[in-house]
Structures are given as C-alpha cells and as structure tokens.
C-alpha positions as CSV (number, residue, x, y, z in Angstrom):
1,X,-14.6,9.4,1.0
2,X,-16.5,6.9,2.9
3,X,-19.8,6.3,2.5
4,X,-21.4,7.5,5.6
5,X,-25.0,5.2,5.3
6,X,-22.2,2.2,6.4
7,X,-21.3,3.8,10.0
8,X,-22.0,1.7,12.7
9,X,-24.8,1.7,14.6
10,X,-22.2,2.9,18.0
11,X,-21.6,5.6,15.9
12,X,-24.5,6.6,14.5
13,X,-25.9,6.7,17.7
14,X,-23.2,9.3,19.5
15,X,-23.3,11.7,16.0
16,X,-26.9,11.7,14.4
17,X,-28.3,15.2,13.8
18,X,-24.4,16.7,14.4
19,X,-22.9,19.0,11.6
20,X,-19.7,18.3,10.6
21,X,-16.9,18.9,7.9
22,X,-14.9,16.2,6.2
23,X,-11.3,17.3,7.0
24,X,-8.7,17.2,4.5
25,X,-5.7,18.5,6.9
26,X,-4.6,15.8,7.9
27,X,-1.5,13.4,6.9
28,X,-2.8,10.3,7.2
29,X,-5.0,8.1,4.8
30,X,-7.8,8.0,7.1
31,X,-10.7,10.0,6.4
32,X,-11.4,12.6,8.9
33,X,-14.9,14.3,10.2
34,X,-14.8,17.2,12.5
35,X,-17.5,17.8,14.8
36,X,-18.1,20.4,17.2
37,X,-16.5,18.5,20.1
38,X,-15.2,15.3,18.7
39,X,-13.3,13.7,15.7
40,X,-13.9,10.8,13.8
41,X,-11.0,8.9,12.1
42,X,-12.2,5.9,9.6
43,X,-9.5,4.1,8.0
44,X,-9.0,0.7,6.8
45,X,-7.7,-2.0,9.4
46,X,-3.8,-2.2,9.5
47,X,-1.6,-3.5,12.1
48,X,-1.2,-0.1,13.9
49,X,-5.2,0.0,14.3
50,X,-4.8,-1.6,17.6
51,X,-1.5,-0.1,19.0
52,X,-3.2,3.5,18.0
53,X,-5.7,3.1,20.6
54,X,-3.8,1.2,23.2
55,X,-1.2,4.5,23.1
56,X,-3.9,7.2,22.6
57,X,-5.7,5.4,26.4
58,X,-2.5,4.9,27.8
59,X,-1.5,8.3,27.3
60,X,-4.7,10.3,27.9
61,X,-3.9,12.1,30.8
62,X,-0.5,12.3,30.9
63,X,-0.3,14.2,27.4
64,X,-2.7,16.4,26.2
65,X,-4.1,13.4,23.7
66,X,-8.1,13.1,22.4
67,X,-10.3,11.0,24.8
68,X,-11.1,8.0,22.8
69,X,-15.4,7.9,23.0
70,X,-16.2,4.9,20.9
71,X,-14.5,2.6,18.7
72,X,-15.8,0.1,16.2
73,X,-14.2,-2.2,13.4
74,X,-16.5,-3.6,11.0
75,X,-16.3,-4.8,7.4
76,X,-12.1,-4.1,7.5
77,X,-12.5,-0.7,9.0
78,X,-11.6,0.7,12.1
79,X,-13.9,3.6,13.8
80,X,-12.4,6.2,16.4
81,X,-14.5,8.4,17.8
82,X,-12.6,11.2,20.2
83,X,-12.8,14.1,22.2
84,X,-11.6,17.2,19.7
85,X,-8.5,18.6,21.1
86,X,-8.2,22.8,21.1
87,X,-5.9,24.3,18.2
88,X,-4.9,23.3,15.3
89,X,-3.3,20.4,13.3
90,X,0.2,20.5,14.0
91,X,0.3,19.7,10.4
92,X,-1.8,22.5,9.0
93,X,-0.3,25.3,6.4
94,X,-1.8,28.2,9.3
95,X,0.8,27.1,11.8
96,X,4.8,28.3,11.6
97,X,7.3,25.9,9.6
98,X,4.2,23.7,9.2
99,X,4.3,22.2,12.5
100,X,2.8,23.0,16.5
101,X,4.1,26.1,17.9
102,X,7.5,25.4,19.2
103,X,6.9,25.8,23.0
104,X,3.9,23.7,23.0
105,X,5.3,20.6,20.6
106,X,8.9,21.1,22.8
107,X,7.5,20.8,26.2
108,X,5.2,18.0,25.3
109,X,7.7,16.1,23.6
110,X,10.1,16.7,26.9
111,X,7.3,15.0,28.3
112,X,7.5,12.4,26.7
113,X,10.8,11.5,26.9
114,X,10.8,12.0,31.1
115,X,8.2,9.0,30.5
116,X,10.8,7.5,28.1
117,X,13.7,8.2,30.1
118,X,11.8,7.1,33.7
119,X,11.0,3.6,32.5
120,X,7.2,4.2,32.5
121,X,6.5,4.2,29.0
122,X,8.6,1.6,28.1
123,X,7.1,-0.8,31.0
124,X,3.5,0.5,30.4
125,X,2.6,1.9,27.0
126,X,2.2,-0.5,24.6
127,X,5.1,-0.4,21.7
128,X,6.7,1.9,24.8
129,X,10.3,2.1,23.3
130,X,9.1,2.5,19.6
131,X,7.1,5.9,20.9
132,X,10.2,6.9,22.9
133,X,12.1,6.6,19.7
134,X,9.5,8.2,17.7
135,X,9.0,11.3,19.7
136,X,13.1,11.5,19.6
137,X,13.1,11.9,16.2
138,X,10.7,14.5,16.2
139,X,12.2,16.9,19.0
140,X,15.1,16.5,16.9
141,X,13.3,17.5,13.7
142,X,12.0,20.9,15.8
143,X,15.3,21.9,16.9
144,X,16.7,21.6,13.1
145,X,13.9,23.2,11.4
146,X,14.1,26.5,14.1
147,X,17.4,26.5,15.8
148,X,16.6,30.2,16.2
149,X,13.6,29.9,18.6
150,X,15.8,28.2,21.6
C-alpha cells in the first residue's frame, strides 16, 4: 500500500480529516481509497497515465464516468482524485456473472459505440478508435457470458 505521509500537498488539501477505506475490489494495480464522495487511484506512471485522464474528461458527460477533481504526478506516481460514481464495481463478487448489471453495462456500451460509429469519438477522444475497439470487445463479452438476458 502507499505510504500516505507522501501524498501531495493538492491532495492532502481536498482529503485531510476525510475517513476512508483502502479498496481492494478493484483489477488494476493501482491502489485505491474510497471516500465518501470521491475516489483516489495512485499508481505508478505508465504510458496509459495520460490517455486515462484525457478519456475519463473527454467522456464525462457523455458517459456516466467519475469527475476528475485533482491530479498530481510526483516522484513516478500519478494521483487521480474523482467524483465516486453510485453502485458498485462492475468487477465486484456482489454483482451477477461478475460484471455491471446487464441493462446498465449494455446501454452504456451502445453508447459508446453510437460515439464510435458517428465519428465523434474517433475525431475527439483521444486513442478514439482503440476505445471504440475496446468497448466492442466487451459488449461482446456480455452477450456471451448471458445470452439468456436479451
């Protein structure tokens, strides 16, 4: 876990005196605090630090996606702080088959592709094709996993 005396002062700043809980939900290497109403992800720098943020503001408010609040790299890590999101992981072992609930992750992936599929995405969010692709892959995924739900 990191060591939270090394948060940046940006940080610091938005969550001192805030509880918390170190979330272990979550698929990615990053580690993970939960707040009442926002999320910080610290993970080392990597080439999809950057793209990560350019998606997550390029999409906020066209997908329900976190508000990005405050970001930070220092010392070879990246800080994003967000808005916390309703629900739960789409990942965690309470939901169905593992995943969102099929209506919700169905008709915001159709979203995505009517982006995809208008030209917006791939003109305006950065790595716009590569998401299209992505998101693909994972309606696809849905329908395999519970052909019975459609």
């Amino acid at each position: 876990m990191f060591d939270l005396n090394k948060l940046p002062d940006r940080i610091l700043k938005r969550t001192a005196g805030l509880s918390w809980i170190c979330d272990d939900v979550g698929m990615s290497n990053a580690t993970i605090f939960l707040f009442d109403e926002m999320v910080l992800k610290i993970e080392k720098v990597s080439r999809t630090t950057e793209p990560e943020k350019l998606l997550l503001n390029w999409l906020y408010g066209k997908l329900p996606v976190p508000k990005i609040i405050e970001t930070v790299t220092q010392d070879g890590y990246s800080f994003l702080l967000m808005s916390k999101l309703s629900g739960e992981m789409a990942c965690s072992d309470n939901r169905p088959w593992g995943f969102a609930p099929v209506g919700s992750y169905a008709s915001n992936s159709s979203k995505v592709l009517r982006l995809g599929h208008s030209g917006e995405m791939e003109n305006g969010a950065p790595n716009g094709r590569r998401f299209t692709v992505y998101a693909t892959t994972r309606l696809e995924l849905l329908l395999s996993r519970a052909p019975d739900m459609f």
